[in-house]
C-alpha positions as CSV (number, residue, x, y, z in Angstrom):
1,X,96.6,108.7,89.6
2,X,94.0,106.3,88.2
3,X,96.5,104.2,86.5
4,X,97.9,103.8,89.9
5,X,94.4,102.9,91.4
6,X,93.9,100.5,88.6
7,X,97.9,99.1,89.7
8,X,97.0,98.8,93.1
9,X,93.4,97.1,92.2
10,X,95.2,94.7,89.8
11,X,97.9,93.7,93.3
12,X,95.2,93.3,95.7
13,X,92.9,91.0,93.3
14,X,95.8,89.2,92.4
15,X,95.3,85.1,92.8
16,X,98.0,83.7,90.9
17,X,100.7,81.6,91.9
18,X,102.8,83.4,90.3
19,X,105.1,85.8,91.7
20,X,104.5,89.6,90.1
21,X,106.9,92.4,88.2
22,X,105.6,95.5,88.5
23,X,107.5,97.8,86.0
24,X,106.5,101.8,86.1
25,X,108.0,103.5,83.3
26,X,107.7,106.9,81.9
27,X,109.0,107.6,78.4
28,X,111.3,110.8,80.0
29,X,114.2,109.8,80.1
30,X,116.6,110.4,82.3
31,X,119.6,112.2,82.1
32,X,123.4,112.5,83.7
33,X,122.6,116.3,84.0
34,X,119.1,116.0,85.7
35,X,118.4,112.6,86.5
36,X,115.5,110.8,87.5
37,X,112.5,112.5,85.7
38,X,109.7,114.1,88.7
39,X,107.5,111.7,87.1
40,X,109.8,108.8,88.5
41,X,110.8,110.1,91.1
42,X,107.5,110.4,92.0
43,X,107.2,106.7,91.3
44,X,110.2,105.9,93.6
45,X,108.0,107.3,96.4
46,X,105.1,105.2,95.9
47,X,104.1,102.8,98.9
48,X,102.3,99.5,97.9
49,X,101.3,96.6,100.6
50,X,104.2,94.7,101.6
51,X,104.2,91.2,99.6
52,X,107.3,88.7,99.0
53,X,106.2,87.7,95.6
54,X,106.1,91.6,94.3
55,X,108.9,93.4,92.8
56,X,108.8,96.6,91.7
57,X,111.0,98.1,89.1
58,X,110.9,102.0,88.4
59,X,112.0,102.9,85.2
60,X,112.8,104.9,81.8
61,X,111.8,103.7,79.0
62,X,115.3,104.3,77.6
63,X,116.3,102.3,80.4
64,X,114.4,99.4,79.3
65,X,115.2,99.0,75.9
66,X,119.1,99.4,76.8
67,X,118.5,96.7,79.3
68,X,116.5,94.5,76.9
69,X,119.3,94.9,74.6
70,X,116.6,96.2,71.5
71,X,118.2,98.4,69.1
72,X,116.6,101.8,69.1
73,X,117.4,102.2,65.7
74,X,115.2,99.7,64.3
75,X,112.4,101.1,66.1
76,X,113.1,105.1,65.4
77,X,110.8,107.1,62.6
78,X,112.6,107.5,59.7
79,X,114.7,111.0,59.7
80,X,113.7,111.9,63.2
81,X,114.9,110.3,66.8
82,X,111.2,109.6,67.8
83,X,110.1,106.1,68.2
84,X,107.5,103.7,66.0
85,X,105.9,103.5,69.7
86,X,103.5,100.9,69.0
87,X,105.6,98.5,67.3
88,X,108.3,99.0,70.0
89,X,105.9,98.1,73.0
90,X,105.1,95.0,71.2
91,X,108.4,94.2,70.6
92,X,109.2,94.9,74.9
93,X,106.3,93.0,75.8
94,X,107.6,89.8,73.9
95,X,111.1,90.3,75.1
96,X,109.0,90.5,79.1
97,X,107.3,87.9,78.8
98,X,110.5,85.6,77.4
99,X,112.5,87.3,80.5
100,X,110.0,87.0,83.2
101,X,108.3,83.6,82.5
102,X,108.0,82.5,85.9
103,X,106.5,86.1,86.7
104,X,103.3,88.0,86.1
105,X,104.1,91.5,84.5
106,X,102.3,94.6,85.1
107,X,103.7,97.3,83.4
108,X,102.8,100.7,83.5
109,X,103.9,103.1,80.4
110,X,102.9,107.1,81.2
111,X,103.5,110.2,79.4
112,X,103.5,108.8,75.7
113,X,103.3,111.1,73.1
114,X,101.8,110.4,69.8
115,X,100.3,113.5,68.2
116,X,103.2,115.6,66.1
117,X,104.4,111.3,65.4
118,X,103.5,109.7,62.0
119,X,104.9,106.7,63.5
120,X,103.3,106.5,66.8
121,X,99.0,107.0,66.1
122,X,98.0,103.5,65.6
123,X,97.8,101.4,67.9
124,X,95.1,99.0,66.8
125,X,97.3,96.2,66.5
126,X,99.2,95.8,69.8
127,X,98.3,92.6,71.8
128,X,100.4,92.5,75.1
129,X,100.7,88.4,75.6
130,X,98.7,86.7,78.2
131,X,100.7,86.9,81.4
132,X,101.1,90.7,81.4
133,X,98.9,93.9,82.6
134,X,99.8,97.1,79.7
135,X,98.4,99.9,81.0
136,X,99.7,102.6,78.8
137,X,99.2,106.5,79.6
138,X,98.7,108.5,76.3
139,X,99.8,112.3,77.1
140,X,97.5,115.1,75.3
141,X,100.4,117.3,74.7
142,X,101.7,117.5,70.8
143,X,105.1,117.5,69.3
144,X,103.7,119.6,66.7
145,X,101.3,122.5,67.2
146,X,100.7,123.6,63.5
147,X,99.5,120.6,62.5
148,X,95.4,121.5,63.6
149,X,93.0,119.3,65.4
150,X,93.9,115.9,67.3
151,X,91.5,113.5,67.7
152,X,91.4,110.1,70.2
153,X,89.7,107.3,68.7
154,X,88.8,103.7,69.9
155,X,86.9,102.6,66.9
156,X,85.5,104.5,63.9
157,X,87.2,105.8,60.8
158,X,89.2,108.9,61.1
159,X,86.8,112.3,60.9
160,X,87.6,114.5,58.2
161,X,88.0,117.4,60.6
162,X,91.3,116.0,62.2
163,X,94.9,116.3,61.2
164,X,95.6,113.4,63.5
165,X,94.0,110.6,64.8
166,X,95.3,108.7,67.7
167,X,93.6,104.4,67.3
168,X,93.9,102.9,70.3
169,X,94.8,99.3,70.5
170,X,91.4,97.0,69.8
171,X,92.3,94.1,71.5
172,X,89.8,92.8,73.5
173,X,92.1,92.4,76.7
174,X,92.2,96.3,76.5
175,X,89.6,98.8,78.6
176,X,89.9,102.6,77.1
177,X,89.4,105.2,79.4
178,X,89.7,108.5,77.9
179,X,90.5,111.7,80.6
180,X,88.2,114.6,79.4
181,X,88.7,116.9,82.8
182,X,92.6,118.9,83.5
183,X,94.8,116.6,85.2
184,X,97.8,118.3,87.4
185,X,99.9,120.6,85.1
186,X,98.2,119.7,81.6
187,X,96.7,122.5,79.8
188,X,92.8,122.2,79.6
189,X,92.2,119.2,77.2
């Protein structure tokens, strides 16, 4: 809900010329079986201020590297089908900005998990370009539980009492806002 606050904020303080691409994404992934993730779906429902230059795109991050034509291999952790997340948001931020040049891009990532992913806790280095909102929604939930303690960080070196760290990305166009209270179905954080 607060990314969507922030979305909404970002729309109505908006006083480029340019028109806007608003791209909500969840990293389920949709499926012949099931379809549309909740999480989209939920998106799909979503009622923002009428406006010719806004278009909104809903959907899976799956979705958008197919339709980006970027091959998922290059961007998967060796020996496992798990993506090098931060590299592979660079690389879709790039190919947005290159496809939506006359456009202003806000996109929305949610549900990203990092902890149980060798590949996906440092983020330090991701830089979105200058015509795009990231706003990128870190999910608490691990893809290993034996591996011990998880710990967010914006800065600092890693404590000693952590078996993973998640870095969030240090440049200065980003604002961290770490959750500390329940949210919806989440176990207590």
């Amino acid at each position: 809900q607060m990314a969507l606050q922030v979305i909404r904020k970002l729309l109505d303080n908006y006083e480029g010329q340019k028109p806007i691409k608003l791209i909500m994404s969840s990293v389920q992934f949709a499926s012949v079986k099931f379809g549309y993730p909740m999480l989209l779906k939920f998106f799909q429902n979503l009622k923002f201020k009428e406006d010719k230059l806004l278009k909104i795109e809903i959907v899976s991050l799956g979705a958008i590297v197919t339709k980006l034509k970027i091959r998922k291999e290059d961007y998967y952790v060796q020996g496992r089908k798990m993506y090098k997340m931060p590299v592979l948001i660079g690389e879709i931020c790039k190919r947005f900005e290159d496809l939506h040049k006359e456009e202003h891009v806000i996109f929305f990532l949610d549900e990203i998990l990092t902890f149980g992913n060798p590949e996906g806790l440092d983020w330090r280095n991701l830089k979105p370009g200058p015509s795009i909102n990231l706003l990128l929604a870190f999910s608490p939930v691990t893809l290993n539980l034996d591996k011990g303690r998880k710990r967010i960080l914006s800065k600092g070196k890693d404590p000693e009492d952590a078996a993973e760290c998640l870095h969030l990305p240090t440049d200065a166009s980003f604002h961290v806002q770490e959750l500390c209270l329940r949210y919806r179905n989440s176990r207590s954080i």
